[in-house]
C-alpha positions, 0 to 999 in steps of 0.5 A, spaced: 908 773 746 905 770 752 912 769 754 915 776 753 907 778 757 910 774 763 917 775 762 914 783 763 910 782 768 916 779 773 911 774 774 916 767 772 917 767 780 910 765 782 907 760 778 901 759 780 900 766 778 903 764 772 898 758 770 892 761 771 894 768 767 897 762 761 890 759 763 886 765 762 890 767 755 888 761 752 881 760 753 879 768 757 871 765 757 872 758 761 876 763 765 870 767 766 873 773 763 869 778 759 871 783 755 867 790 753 869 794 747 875 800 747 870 805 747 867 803 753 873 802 758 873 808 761 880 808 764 886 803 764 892 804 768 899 799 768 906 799 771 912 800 765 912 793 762 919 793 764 918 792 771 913 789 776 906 790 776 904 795 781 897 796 778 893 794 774 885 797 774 879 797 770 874 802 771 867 799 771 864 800 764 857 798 767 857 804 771 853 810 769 856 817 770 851 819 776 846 825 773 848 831 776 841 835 777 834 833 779 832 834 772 836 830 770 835 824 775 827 824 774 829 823 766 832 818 767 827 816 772 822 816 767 825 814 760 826 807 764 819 807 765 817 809 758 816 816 758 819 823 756 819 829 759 813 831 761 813 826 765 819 829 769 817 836 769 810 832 773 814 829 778 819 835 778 813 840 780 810 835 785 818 835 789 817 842 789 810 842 792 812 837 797 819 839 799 822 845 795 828 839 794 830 837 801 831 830 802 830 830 809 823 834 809 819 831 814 812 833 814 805 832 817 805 831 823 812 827 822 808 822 817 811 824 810 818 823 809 824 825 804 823 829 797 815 826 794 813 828 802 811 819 802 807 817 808 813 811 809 808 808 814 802 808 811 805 806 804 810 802 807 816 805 803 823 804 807 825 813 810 831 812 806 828 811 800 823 816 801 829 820 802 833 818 796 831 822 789 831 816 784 828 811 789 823 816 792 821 819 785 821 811 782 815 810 787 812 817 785 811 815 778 808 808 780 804 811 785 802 816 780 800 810 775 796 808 779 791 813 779 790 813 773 797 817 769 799 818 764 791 819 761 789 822 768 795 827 769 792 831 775 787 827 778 793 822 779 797 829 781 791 830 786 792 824 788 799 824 791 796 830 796 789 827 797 784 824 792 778 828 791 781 833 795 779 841 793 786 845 794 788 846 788 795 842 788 795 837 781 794 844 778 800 849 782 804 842 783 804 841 775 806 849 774 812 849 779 814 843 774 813 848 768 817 854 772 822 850 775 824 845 768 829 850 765 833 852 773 837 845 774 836 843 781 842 840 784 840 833 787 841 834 795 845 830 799 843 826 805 844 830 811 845 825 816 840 827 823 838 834 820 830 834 819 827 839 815 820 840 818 815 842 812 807 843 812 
C-alpha cells in the first residue's frame, strides 16, 4: 500500500519527500499530523493517482461558515456569552438606535464610532472594532453586563446611551429590537474612508 501510494504520487524521484511521507505514514502523531472525521472535512481535492500531484488541499474544517445577517451574528454573540435570543433582539435594537446598521457611523461630535455608536477614546476600545459587528456587539453585552444585565434589562440599555438619563432610549432601543427581529439585516461591509454622520 505505501508503495503503490508513492509509486502513484510520482514521488520515487525526490527522496526526501519520500521519507517524510514514509514517516508520517507510519507514526501521523509524531508527525504532528492530525486527523478530523469525514463529516467534518469539508472539501478534498487530489490529481488522478496516475500522475503527478498537482494539488493537494484541505479546507479547515475549524473554520466556521461566516453568519449571513446581523441577526445571526448577534445569536452567536450572545450563545458564546450564554444567553438566547432575547439577549440578541436587545443588542439588535440598540444597533439600530445608534446607527440603523452602518458601520462607519460616526456620531457625537465624532466621539461614538461603528454600529453600538462607542465613545472609542473614552472606553479605549480600537475604531476597527467599534466598527466590526462581532467585536463591537462582543463589547456591548460586556458593557450591558456591567450595568447590571440580564436582571436590569433597561437600565443596563439606558446605560449604553447615559444612565439616569430620562430620553426614553432602553424603552424605543428595546422596541426596535422587537420590530426589526423578524426583517434579516445584511452584516455591512467596512466601507473604507466613507463616514456616515449619525446624531
Amino acid at each position: 500500500m505505501k508503495k503503490e501510494l508513492i509509486h502513484n504520487l510520482n514521488l520515487t524521484r525526490k527522496p526526501l519527500f519520500v521519507v517524510v511521507v514514509l514517516a508520517m505514514l507510519t507514526n501521523p502523531a509524531q508527525a504532528g499530523l492530525q486527523f478530523w472525521p469525514a463529516d467534518e472535512v469539508a472539501e478534498v481535492s487530489f490529481a488522478a493517482p496516475t500522475g503527478p500531484v498537482k494539488e493537494a488541499r484541505i479546507i479547515d474544517a475549524a473554520r466556521k461558515v461566516e453568519p449571513s445577517t446581523v441577526q445571526e451574528v448577534l445569536l452567536e454573540v450572545c450563545a458564546d456569552a450564554g444567553y438566547g435570543q432575547d439577549c440578541a433582539q436587545t443588542l439588535l435594537g440598540m444597533l439600530w438606535k445608534e446607527s440603523q446598521n452602518v458601520n462607519t457611523a460616526v456620531g457625537d461630535y465624532g466621539n461614538a464610532r461603528g454600529y453600538f455608536q462607542i465613545w472609542v477614546k473614552l472606553h479605549k476600545v480600537a475604531v476597527e472594532c467599534a466598527e466590526d459587528l462581532r467585536c463591537s456587539a462582543e463589547w456591548s453585552l460586556r458593557h450591558l453586563e456591567r450595568r447590571g444585565y440580564p436582571k436590569y434589562v433597561k437600565y443596563a440599555v439606558q446605560c449604553h446611551n447615559g444612565c439616569g438619563i430620562a430620553n426614553g432610549y432602553a424603552a424605543s432601543a428595546l422596541r426596535w429590537g422587537d420590530r426589526l427581529w423578524e426583517t434579516p439585516l445584511s452584516v455591512e461591509p467596512i466601507r473604507i474612508g466613507q463616514e456616515v454622520a449619525v446624531k
